[in-house]
C-alpha positions in Angstrom: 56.0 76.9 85.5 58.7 79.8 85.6 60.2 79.0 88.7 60.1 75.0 87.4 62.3 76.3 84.1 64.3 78.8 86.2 65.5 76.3 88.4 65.7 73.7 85.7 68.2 76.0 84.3 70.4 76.7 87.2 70.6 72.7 87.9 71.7 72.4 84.1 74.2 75.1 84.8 75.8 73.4 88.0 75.6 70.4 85.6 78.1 72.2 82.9 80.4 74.1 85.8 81.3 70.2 86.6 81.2 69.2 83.4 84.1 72.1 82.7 85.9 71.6 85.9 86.3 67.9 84.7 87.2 69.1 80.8 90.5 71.0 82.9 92.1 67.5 84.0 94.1 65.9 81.4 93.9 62.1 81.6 97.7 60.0 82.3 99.1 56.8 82.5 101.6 58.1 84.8 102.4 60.7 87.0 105.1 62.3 84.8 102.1 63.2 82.7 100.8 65.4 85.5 103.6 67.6 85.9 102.4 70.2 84.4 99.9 70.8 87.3 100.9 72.2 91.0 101.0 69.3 93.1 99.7 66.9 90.4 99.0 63.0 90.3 98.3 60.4 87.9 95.0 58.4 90.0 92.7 56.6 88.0 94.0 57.3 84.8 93.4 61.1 85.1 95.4 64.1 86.9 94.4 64.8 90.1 95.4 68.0 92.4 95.9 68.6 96.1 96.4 71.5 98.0 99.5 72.2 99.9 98.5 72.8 103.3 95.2 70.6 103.9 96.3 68.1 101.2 92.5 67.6 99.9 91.5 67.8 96.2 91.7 71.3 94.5 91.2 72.6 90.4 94.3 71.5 88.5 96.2 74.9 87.8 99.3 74.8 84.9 103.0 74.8 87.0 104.6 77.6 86.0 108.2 76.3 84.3 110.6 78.4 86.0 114.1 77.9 87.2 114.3 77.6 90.7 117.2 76.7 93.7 114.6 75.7 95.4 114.6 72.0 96.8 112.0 70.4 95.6 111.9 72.4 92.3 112.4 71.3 89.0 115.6 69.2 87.8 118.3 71.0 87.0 119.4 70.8 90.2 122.2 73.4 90.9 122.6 73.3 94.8 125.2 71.4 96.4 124.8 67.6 97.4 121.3 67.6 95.4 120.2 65.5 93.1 117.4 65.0 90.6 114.7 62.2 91.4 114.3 61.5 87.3 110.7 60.2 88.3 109.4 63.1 89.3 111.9 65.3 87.7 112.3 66.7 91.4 115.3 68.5 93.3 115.9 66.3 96.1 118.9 66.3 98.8 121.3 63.5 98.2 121.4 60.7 101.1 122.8 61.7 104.4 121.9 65.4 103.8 118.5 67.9 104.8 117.5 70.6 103.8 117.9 74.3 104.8 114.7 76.3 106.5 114.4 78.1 102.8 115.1 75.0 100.9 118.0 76.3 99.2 120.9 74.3 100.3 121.2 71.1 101.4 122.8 70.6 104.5 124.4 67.7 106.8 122.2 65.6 108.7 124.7 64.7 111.1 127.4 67.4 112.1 130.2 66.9 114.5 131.3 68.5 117.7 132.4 72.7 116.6 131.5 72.6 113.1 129.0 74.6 111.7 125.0 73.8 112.5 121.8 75.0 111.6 119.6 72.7 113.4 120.1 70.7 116.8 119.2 67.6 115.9 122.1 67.7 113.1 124.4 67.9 116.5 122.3 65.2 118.8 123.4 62.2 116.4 126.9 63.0 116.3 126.7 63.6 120.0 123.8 63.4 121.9 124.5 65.7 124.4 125.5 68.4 121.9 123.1 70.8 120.8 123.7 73.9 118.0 123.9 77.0 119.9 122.2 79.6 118.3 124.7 82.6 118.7 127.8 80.5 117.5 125.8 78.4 115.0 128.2 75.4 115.8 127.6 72.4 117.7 128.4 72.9 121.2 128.0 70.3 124.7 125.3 71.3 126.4 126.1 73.0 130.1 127.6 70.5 132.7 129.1 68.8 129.5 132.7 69.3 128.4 134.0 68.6 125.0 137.1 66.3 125.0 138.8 64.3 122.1 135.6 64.2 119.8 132.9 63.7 122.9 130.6 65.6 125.4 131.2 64.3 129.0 129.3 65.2 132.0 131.6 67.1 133.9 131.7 66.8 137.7 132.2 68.8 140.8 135.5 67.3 142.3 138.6 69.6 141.4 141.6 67.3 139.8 145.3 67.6 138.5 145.1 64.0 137.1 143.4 60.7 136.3 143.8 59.1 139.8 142.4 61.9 141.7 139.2 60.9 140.4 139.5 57.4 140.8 136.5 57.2 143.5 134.1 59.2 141.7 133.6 56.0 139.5 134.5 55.6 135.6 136.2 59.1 135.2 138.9 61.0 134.1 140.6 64.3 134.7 139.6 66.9 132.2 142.3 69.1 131.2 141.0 72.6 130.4 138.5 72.3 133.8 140.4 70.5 136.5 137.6 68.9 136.9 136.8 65.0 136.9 134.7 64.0 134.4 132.8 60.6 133.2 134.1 58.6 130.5 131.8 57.8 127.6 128.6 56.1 127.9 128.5 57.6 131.7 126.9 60.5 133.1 126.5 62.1 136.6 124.2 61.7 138.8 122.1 64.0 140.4 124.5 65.7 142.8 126.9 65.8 140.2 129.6 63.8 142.3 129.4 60.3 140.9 129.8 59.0 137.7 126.6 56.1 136.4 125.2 54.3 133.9 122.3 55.3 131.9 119.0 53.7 132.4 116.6 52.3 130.1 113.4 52.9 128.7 110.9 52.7 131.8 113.2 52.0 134.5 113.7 54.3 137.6 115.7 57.5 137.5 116.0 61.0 139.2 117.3 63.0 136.2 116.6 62.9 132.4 120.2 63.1 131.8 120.5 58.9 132.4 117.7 58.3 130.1 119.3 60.4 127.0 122.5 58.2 128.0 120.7 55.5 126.5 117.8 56.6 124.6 119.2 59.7 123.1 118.5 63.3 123.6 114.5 62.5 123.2 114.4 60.5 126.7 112.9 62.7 129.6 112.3 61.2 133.2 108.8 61.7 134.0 107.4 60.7 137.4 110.9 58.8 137.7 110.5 56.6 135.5 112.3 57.2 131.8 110.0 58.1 129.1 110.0 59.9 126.1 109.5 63.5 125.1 106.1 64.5 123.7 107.8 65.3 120.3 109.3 61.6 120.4 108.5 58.2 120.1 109.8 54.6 121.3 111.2 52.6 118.7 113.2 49.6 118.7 117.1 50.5 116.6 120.1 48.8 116.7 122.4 48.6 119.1 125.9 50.0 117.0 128.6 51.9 118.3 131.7 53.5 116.6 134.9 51.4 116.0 136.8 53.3 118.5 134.1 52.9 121.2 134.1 48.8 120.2 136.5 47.9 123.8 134.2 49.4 125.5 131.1 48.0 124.9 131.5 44.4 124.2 128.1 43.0 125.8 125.7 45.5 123.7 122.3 43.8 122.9 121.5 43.8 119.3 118.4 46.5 119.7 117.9 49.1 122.3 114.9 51.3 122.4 115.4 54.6 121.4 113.5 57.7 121.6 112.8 58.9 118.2 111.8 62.1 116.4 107.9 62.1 116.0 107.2 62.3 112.1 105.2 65.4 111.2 102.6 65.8 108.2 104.4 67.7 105.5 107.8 66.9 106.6 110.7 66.7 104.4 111.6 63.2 102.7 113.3 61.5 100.3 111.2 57.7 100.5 108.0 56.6 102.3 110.3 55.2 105.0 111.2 58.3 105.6 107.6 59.3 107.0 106.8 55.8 108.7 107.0 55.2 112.5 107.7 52.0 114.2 106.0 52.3 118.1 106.7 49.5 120.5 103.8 47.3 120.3 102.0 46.6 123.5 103.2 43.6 125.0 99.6 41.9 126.1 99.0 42.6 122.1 101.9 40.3 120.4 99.9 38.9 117.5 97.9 42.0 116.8 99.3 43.2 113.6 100.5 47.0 113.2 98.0 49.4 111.7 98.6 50.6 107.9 101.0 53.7 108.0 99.3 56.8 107.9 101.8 58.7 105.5 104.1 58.3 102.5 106.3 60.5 100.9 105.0 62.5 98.0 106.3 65.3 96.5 109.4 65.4 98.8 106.7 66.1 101.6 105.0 63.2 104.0 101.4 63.0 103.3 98.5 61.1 103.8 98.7 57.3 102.4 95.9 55.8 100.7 92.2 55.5 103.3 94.0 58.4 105.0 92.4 62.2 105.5 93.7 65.2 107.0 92.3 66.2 109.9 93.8 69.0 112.1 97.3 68.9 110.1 97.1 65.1 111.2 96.5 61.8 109.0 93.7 59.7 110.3 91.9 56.5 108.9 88.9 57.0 107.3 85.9 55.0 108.0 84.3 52.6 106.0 81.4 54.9 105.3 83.5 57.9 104.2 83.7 57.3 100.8 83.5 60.2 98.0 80.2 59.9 95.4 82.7 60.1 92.1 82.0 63.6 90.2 80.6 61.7 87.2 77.2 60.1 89.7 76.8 63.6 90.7 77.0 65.2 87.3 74.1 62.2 86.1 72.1 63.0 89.1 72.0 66.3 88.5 71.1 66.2 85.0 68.4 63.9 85.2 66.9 66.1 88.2 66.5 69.0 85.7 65.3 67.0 82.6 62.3 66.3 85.3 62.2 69.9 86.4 62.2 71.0 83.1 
């Protein structure tokens, strides 16, 4: 009879720890009502907590009102090209701008050729065969490119004094500083480095990866001579635009080309869930079957897992049908009848 009330105890104790944990969450009609919490939300009328890292549930804990430079902090927002999402009362980088590695400045997404870099992709969509060089911290061509009026061109080996010396090497020019002929925009060399060529599209033949990042960007890689993407990238349909200046030279673009874009990570910076949403080429024996849900929106300046989405080795997966959560309250009655019984 003891060991009946001693456990009938215990269970009436795990009953109240719940019963507390629950008393700590204030109940909202809105998320702005949760800021008080670290990483709160407003979800069925009460404030819910995740963790930063693994993005499931935790205890609600006060945030600590402090001021910050920190993007992502709390509005005031002092840094440069910030701005305050007045939802959230968040520091957020204004459009067209990223963040720093410390989150305390808010730098250009898209940095031309010799200005100051921090990251290469900032370079590779002003140029994408530019690159920011660590030691300068500027955007530089990357090696058997040469920068010239505004634009990396694949240099080649033939020496030259002018233009028409390298008029059988194909759509070239004679670069200055080198002597050397080089390819006019839009061209690259080819493998030997003594012709100038097209780039080649997603899936069709090539020898170098070079003609692939002529047309899907710096994310294309040939693999088994065929042009692919990189592991880090993705295939996705863009449209086909080109600067004014570059106009008379293109004038039979397609309106989409397939580009080879920058796989979204989980907890990546963003501004809106577009931001952390991917667009794959669907499979063309699969026309009518309609894209899966997207596995992560934008909360909290970070990509997370959407809604019927769990983290599972830093990754968002669907959850089954099955993998539902018993709500807190079930488990509190459960446990409370079990030690009226025991008791």
């Amino acid at each position: 009879m003891q060991i009946m009330h001693y456990y009938g105890l215990v269970v009436i104790f795990l009953a109240g720890y719940c019963l507390a944990e629950e008393l700590l969450e204030l109940s909202c009609s809105s998320d702005v009502q949760c800021l008080q919490f670290e990483r709160g939300r407003c979800l069925n009328s009460t404030c819910h907590c995740t963790a930063r890292d693994s993005g499931q549930r935790v205890d609600c804990r006060p945030m600590v009102q402090k001021v910050t430079n920190i993007i992502g902090g709390h509005c005031p927002c002092p840094q440069r090209h910030a701005e305050c999402n007045k939802q959230l009362q968040q520091c957020t980088c204004s459009s067209g701008f990223m963040p720093s590695e410390d989150k305390r400045r808010c730098l250009a997404e898209k940095v031309a050729l010799n200005e100051p870099c921090e990251f290469p992709r900032q370079c590779q969509l002003a140029d994408k065969f530019s690159t920011c060089q660590p030691i300068q911290n500027r955007c530089l061509c990357r090696n058997s490119f040469e920068s010239h009026q505004g634009h990396c061109l694949a240099v080649l080996e033939s020496n030259c004094v002018n233009d028409t010396d390298c008029g059988s090497s194909g759509a070239s020019l004679c670069l200055p500083q080198l002597k050397k002929c080089g390819c006019a925009v839009h061209y690259v060399h080819n493998r030997n480095m003594t012709k100038c060529i097209t780039g080649s599209n997603y899936g069709d033949d090539c020898e170098t990866s070079t003609v692939c990042q002529a047309t899907l960007g710096s994310g294309g890689q040939c693999q088994e001579h065929r042009c692919n993407c990189r592991s880090t990238h993705y295939p996705r349909k863009v449209a086909n635009t080109v600067p004014k200046e570059e106009e008379a030279v293109d004038t039979h673009l397609e309106p989409e080309r397939i580009s080879c874009e920058p796989t979204v990570p989980f907890g990546a910076y963003c501004r809106t869930d577009s931001d952390c949403q991917m667009h794959p080429l669907m499979a063309e024996d699969e026309p009518q079957k309609p894209p899966p849900p997207f596995a992560m929106e934008c909360k909290w300046g970070e990509c997370r897992c959407s809604a019927h989405h769990s983290v599972r080795e830093n990754q968002c997966v669907l959850e089954s049908a099955g993998s539902s959560r018993v709500p807190t309250t079930l488990w509190i009655g459960l446990l409370l009848h079990i030690s009226l019984i025991l008791y």
